[in-house]
Rosetta silent file (secondary structure, phi, psi, omega in degrees, C-alpha in Angstrom):
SEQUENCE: XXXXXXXXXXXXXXXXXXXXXXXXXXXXXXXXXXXXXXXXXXXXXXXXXXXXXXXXXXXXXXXXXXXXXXXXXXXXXXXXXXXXXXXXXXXXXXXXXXXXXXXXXXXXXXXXXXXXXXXXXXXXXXXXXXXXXXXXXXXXXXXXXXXXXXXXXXXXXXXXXXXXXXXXXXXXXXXXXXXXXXXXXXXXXXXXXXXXXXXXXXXXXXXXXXXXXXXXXXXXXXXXXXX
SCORE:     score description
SCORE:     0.000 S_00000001
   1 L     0.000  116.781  169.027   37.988  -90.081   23.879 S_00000001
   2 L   -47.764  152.328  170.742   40.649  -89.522   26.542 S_00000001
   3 H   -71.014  -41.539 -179.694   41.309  -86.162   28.068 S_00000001
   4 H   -79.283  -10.024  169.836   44.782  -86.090   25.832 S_00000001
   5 H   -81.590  -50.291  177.343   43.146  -87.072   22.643 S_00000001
   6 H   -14.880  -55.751 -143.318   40.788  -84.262   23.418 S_00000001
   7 H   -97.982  -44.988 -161.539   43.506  -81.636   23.903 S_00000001
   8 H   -72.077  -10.898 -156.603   45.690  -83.265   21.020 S_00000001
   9 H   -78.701  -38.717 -155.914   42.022  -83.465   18.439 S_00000001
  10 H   -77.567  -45.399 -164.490   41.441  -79.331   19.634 S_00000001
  11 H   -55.331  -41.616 -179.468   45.187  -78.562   19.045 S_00000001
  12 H   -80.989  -52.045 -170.338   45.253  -79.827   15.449 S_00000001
  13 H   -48.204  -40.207 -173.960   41.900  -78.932   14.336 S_00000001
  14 H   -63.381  -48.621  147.719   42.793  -75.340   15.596 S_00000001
  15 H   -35.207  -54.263 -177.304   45.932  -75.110   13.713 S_00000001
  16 H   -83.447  -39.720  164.942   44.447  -76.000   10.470 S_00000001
  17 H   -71.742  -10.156  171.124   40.971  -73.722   11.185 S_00000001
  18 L  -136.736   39.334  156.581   42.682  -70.685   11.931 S_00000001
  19 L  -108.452  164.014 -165.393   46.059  -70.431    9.745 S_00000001
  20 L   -60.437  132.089  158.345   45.459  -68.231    6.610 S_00000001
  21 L  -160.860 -163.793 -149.665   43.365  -69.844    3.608 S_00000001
  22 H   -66.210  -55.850  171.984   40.878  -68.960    1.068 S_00000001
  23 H     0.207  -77.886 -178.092   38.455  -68.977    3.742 S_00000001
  24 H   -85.038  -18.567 -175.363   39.640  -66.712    6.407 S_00000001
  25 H   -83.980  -30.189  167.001   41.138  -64.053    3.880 S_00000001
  26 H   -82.447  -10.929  169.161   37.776  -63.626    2.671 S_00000001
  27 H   -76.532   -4.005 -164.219   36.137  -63.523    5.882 S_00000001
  28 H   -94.674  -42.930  166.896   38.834  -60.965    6.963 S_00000001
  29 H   -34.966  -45.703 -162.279   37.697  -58.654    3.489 S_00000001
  30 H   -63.269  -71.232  179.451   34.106  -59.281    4.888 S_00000001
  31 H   -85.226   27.316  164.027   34.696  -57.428    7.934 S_00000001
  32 H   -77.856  -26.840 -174.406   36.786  -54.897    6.047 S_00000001
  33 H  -112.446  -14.824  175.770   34.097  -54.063    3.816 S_00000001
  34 L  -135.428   11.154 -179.330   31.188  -54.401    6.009 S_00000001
  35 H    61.671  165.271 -167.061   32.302  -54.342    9.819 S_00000001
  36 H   -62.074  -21.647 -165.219   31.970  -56.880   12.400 S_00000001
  37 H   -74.274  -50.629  158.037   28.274  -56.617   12.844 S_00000001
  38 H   -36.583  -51.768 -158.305   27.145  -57.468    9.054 S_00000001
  39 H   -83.718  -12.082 -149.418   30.141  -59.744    8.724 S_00000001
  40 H   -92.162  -16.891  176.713   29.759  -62.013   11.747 S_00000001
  41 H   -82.920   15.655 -167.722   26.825  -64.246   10.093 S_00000001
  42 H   -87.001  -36.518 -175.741   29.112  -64.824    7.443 S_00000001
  43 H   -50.060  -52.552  171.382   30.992  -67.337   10.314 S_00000001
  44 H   -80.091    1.233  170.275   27.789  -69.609   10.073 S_00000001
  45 H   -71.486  -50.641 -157.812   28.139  -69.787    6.287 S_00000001
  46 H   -56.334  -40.723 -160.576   31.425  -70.821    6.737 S_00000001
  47 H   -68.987  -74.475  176.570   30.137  -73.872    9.237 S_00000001
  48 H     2.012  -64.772 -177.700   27.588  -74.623    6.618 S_00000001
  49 H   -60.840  -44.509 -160.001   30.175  -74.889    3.813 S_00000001
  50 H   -91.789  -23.499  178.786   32.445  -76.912    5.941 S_00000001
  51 H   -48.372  -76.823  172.031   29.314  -79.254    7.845 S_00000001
  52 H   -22.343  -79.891 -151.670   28.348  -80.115    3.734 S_00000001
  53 H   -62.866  -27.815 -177.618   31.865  -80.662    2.284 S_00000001
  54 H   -75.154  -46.093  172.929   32.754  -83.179    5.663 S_00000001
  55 H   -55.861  -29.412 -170.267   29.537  -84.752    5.756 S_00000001
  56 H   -94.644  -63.966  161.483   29.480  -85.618    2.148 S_00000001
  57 H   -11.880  -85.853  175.282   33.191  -86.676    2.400 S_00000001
  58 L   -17.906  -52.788  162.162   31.962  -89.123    5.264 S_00000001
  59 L   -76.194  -41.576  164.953   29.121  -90.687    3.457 S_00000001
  60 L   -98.280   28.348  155.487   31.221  -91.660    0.724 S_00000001
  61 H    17.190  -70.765 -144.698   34.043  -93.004    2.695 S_00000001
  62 H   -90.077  -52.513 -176.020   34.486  -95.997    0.935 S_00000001
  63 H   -70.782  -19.532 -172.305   34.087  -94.762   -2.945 S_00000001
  64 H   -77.988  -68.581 -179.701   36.563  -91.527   -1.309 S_00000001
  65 H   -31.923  -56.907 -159.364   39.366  -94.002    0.039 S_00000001
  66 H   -55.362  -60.376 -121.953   38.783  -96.267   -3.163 S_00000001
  67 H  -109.031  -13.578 -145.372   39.205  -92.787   -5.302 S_00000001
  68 L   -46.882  -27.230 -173.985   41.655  -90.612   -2.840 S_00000001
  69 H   -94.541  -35.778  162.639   43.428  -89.049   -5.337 S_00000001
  70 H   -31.190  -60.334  168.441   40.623  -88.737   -7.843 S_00000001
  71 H   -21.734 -111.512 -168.537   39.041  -86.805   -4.654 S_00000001
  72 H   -24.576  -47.564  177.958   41.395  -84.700   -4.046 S_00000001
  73 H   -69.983  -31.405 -178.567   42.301  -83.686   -7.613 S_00000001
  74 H   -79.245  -28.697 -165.757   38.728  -82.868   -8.241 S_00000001
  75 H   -76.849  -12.920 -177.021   38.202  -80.917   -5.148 S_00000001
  76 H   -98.907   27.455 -162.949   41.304  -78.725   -5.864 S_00000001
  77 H  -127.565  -59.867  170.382   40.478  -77.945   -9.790 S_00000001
  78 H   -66.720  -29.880  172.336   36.788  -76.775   -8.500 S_00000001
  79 H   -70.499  -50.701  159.735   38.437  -74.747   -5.231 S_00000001
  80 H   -25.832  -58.455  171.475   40.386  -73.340   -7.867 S_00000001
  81 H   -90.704   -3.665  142.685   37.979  -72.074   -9.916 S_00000001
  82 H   -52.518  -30.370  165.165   36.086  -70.792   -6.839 S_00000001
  83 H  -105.486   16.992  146.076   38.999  -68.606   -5.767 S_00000001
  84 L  -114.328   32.393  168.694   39.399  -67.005   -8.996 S_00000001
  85 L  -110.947  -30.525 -162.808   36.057  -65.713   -9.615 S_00000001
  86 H   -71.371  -46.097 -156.819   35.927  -64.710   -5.899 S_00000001
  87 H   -68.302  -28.793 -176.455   39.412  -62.899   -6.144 S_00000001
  88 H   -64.277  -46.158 -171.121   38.563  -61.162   -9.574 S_00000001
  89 H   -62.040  -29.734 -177.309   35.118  -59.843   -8.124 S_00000001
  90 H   -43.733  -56.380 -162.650   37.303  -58.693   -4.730 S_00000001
  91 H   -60.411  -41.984 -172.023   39.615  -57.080   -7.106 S_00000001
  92 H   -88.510  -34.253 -179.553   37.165  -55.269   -9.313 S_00000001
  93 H   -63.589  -51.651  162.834   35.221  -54.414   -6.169 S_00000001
  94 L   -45.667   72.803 -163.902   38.105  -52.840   -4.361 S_00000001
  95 L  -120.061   87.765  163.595   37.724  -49.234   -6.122 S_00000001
  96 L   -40.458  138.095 -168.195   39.793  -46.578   -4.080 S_00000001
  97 L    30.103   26.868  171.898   37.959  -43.510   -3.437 S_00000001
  98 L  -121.118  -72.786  175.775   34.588  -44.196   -5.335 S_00000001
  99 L  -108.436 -177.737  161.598   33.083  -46.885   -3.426 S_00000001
 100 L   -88.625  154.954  179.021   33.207  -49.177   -0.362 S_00000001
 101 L  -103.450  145.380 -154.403   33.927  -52.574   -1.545 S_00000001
 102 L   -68.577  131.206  175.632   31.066  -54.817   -1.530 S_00000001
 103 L   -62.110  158.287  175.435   31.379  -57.419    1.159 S_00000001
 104 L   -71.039  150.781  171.328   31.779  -61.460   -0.694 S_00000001
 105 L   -57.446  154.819  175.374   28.406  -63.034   -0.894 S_00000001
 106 L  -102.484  -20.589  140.599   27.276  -65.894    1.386 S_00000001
 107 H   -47.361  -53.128  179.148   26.743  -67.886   -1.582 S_00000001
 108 H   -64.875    8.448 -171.822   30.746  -67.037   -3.051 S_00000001
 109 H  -112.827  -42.384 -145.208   31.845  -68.087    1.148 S_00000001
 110 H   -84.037  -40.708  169.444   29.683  -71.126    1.012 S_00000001
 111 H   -71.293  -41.162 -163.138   31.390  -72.531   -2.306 S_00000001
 112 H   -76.809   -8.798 -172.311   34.153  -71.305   -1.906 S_00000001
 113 H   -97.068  -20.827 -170.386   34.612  -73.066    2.342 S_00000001
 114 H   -78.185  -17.849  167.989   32.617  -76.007    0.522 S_00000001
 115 L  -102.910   13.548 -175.946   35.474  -76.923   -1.922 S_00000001
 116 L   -81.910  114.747  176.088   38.037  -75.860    0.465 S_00000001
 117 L   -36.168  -19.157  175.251   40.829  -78.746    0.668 S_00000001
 118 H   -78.472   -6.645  159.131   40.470  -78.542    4.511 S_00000001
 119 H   -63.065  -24.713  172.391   37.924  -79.973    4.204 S_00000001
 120 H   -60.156  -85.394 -146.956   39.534  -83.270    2.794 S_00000001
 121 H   -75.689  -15.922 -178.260   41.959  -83.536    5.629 S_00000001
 122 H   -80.649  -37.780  174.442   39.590  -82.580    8.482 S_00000001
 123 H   -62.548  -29.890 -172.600   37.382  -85.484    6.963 S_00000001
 124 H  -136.150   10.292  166.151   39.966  -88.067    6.624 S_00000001
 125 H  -120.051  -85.902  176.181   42.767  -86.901    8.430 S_00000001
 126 H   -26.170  -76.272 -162.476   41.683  -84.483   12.011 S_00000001
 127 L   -93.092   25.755  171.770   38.869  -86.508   12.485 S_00000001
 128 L   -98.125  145.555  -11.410   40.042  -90.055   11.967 S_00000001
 129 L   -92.524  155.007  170.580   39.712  -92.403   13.766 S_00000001
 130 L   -79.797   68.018  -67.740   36.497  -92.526   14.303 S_00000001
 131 L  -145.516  -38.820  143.452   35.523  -94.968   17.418 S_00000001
 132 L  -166.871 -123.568  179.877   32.068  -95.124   17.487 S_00000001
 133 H  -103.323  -12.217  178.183   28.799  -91.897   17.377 S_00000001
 134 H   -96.549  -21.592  163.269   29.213  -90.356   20.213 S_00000001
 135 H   -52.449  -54.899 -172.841   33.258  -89.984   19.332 S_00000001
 136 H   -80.477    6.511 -165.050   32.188  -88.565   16.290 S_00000001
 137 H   -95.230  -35.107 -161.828   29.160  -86.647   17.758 S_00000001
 138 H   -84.414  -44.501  171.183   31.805  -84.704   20.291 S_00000001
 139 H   -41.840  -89.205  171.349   34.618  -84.877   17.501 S_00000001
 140 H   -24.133  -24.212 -156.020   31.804  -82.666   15.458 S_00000001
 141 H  -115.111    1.628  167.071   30.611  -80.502   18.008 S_00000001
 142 H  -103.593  -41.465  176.942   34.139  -79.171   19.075 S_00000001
 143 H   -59.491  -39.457  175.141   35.037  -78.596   15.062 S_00000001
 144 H   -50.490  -79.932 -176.284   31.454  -76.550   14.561 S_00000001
 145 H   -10.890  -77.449  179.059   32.929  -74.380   17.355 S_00000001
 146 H   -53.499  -39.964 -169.777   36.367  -74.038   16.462 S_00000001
 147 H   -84.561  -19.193  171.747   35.161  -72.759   12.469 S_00000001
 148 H   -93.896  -26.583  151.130   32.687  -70.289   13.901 S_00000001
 149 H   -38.709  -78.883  176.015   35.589  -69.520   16.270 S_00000001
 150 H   -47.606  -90.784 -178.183   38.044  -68.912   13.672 S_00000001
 151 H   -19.558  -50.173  169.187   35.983  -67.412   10.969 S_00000001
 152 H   -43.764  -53.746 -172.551   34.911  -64.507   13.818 S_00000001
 153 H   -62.401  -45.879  167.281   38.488  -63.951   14.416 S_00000001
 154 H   -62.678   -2.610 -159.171   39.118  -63.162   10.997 S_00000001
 155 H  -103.699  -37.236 -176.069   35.960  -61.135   10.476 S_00000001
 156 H   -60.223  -44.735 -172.681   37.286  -59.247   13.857 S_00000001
 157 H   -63.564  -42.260 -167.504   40.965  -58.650   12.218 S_00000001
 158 H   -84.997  -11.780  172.242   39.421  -57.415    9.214 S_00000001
 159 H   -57.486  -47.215 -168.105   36.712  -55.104   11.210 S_00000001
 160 H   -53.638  -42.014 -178.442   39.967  -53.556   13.240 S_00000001
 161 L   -74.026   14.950 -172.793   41.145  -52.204   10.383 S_00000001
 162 L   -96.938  -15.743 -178.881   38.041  -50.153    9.705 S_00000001
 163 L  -140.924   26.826  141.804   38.757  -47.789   11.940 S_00000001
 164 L   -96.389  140.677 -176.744   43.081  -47.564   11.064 S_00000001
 165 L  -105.556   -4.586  155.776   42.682  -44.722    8.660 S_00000001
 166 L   -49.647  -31.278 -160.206   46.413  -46.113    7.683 S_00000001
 167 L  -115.888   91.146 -176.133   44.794  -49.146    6.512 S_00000001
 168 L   -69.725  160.745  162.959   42.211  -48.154    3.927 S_00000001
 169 H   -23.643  -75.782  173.722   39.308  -50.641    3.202 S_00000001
 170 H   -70.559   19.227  171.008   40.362  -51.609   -0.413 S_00000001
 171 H  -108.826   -7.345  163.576   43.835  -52.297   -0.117 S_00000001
 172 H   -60.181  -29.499 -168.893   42.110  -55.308    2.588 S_00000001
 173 H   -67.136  -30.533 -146.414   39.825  -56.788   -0.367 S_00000001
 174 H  -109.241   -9.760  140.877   42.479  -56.471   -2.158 S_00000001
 175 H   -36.331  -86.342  167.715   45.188  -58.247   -0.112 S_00000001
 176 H     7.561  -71.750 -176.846   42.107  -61.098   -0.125 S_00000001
 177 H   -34.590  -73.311 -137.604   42.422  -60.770   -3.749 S_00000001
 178 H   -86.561  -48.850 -155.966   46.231  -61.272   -4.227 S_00000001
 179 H   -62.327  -26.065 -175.436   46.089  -64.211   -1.138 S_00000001
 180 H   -75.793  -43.454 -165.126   42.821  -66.111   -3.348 S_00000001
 181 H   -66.298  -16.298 -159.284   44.754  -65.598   -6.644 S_00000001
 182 H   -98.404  -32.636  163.284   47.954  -66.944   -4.716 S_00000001
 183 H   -47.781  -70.311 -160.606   45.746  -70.448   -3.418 S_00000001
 184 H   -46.647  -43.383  173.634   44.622  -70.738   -7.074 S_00000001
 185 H   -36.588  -75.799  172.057   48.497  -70.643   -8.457 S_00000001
 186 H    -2.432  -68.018 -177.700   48.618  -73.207   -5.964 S_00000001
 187 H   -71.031  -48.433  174.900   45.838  -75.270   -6.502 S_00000001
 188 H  -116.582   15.753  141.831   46.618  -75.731  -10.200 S_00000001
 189 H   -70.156  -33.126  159.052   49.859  -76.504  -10.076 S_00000001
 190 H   -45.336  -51.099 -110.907   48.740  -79.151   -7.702 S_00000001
 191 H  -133.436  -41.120  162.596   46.182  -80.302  -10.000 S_00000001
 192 H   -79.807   -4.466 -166.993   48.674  -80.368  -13.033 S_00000001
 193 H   -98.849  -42.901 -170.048   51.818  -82.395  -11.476 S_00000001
 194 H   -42.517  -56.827 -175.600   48.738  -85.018  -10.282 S_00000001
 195 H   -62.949  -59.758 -179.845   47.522  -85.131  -13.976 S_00000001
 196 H   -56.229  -32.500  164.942   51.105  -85.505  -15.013 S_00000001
 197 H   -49.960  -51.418 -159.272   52.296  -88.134  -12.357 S_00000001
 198 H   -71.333  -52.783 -161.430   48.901  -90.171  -13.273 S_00000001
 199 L   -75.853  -26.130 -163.909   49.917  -90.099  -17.066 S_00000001
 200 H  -101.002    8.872  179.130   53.384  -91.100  -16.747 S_00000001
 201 H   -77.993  -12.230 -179.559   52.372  -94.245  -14.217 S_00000001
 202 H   -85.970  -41.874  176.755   51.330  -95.886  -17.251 S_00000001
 203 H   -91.081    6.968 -166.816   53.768  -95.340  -19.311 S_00000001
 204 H  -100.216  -28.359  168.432   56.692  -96.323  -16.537 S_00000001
 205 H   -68.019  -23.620  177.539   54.729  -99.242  -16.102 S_00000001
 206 H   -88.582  -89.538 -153.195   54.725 -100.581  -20.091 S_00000001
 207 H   -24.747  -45.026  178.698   58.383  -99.944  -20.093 S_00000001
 208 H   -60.653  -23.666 -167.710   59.239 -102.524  -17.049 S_00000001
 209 H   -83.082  -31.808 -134.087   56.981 -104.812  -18.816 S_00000001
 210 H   -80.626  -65.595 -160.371   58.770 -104.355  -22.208 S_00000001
 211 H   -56.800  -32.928 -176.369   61.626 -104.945  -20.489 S_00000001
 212 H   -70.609  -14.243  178.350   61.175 -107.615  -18.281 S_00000001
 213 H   -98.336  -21.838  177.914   60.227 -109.742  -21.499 S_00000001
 214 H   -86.915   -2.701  170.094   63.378 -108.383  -23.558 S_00000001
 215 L   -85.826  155.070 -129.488   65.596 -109.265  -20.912 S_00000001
 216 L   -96.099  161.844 -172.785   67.893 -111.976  -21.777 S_00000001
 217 L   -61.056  135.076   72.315   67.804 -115.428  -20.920 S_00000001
 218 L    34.747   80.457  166.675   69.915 -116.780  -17.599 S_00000001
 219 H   -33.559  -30.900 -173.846   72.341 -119.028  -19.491 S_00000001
 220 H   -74.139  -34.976 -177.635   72.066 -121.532  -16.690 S_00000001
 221 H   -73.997  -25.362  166.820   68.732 -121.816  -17.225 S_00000001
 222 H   -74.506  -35.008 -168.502   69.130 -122.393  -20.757 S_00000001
 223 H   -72.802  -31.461 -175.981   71.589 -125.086  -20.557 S_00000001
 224 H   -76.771  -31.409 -173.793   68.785 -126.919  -17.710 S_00000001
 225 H   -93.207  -20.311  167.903   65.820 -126.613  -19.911 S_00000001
 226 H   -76.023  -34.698  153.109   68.012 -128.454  -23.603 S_00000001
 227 L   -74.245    0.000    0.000   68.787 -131.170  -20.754 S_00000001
């Protein structure tokens, strides 16, 4: 790998690991509800989640190309329902003047980064092509970075606000909250125009054939086949 695919490989992956998703708004709750110190091992969950979901991707390549849409529809129907149990529990958690709100679980970060669609595109988009193992060994070992890189930074944003007395605690979870519930919208609206698209390829497909056998005969060609 060339020094400019290097710089162009860090430049995208970095773009897609640190713009807002399900991800980083709950790692930003995390160090809203538990400060940076608590929150920061939450960063190697995150690698975890995304190491699995790429890795798995990877291995099935072949049945994932063959499937791409299958993929894709299943992983955003299961991220879905991963970011609306995490957003309800945020939500319910987020209790103004009675409690602190419970930081998300390192189980809810690890499903929820492991079914995260960026994963999809970091597997078959960011890190294609793939040239031979040590391109993908360096390709790997810059993305592990960048997602414990990112994930900190959000855990940092949401620690800063622990100590604005402007910005109480729960209204961060529950920002989290409204941004997971706003992915989900997302997600299964995605996940119903796919299912709808898929169903009507079938039927757009019987119609041409109906047609192409009802359409009418080529008079020349009739008069050439009675001689």
């Amino acid at each position: 790998m060339t020094v400019a695919d290097l710089a162009i490989f860090t430049a995208g992956s970095s773009v897609l690991l640190f713009m807002p998703g399900p991800t980083n708004a709950v790692m930003m709750a995390s160090g809203a509800a538990s400060g940076l110190r608590k929150s920061l091992p939450m960063a190697l969950v995150a690698l975890a989640g995304y190491s699995v979901a790429v890795g798995t991707l990877l291995s099935l390549g072949e049945l994932a190309a063959d499937h791409g849409r299958g993929v894709s529809l299943a992983l955003k129907a299961t991220a879905a329902a991963v970011m609306a149990v995490i957003a309800f529990k945020l939500w319910v958690s987020a209790v103004p003047r009675v409690s602190i709100p419970s930081k998300p679980s390192s189980t809810g970060i690890f499903a929820l980064t492991l079914f995260n669609p960026k994963g999809l595109i970091l597997a078959f988009g960011i890190l294609q092509p793939i040239d031979d193992l040590a391109d993908l060994v360096s390709k790997v070992m810059i993305l592990g970075a960048l997602v414990v890189l990112s994930a900190a930074s959000w855990i940092v944003v949401g620690a800063a606000t622990r100590n604005l007395p402007a910005v109480p605690s729960h209204w961060i979870a529950r920002m989290a909250s409204v941004v997971l519930a706003c992915f989900t919208l997302y997600f299964l609206v995605a996940v119903i125009s796919e299912i709808d698209l898929r169903n009507e390829a079938p039927d757009i497909s019987r119609r041409l054939g109906a047609n192409s056998r009802t359409f009418p005969q080529h008079p020349g060609r009739a008069v050439e086949q009675n001689l």
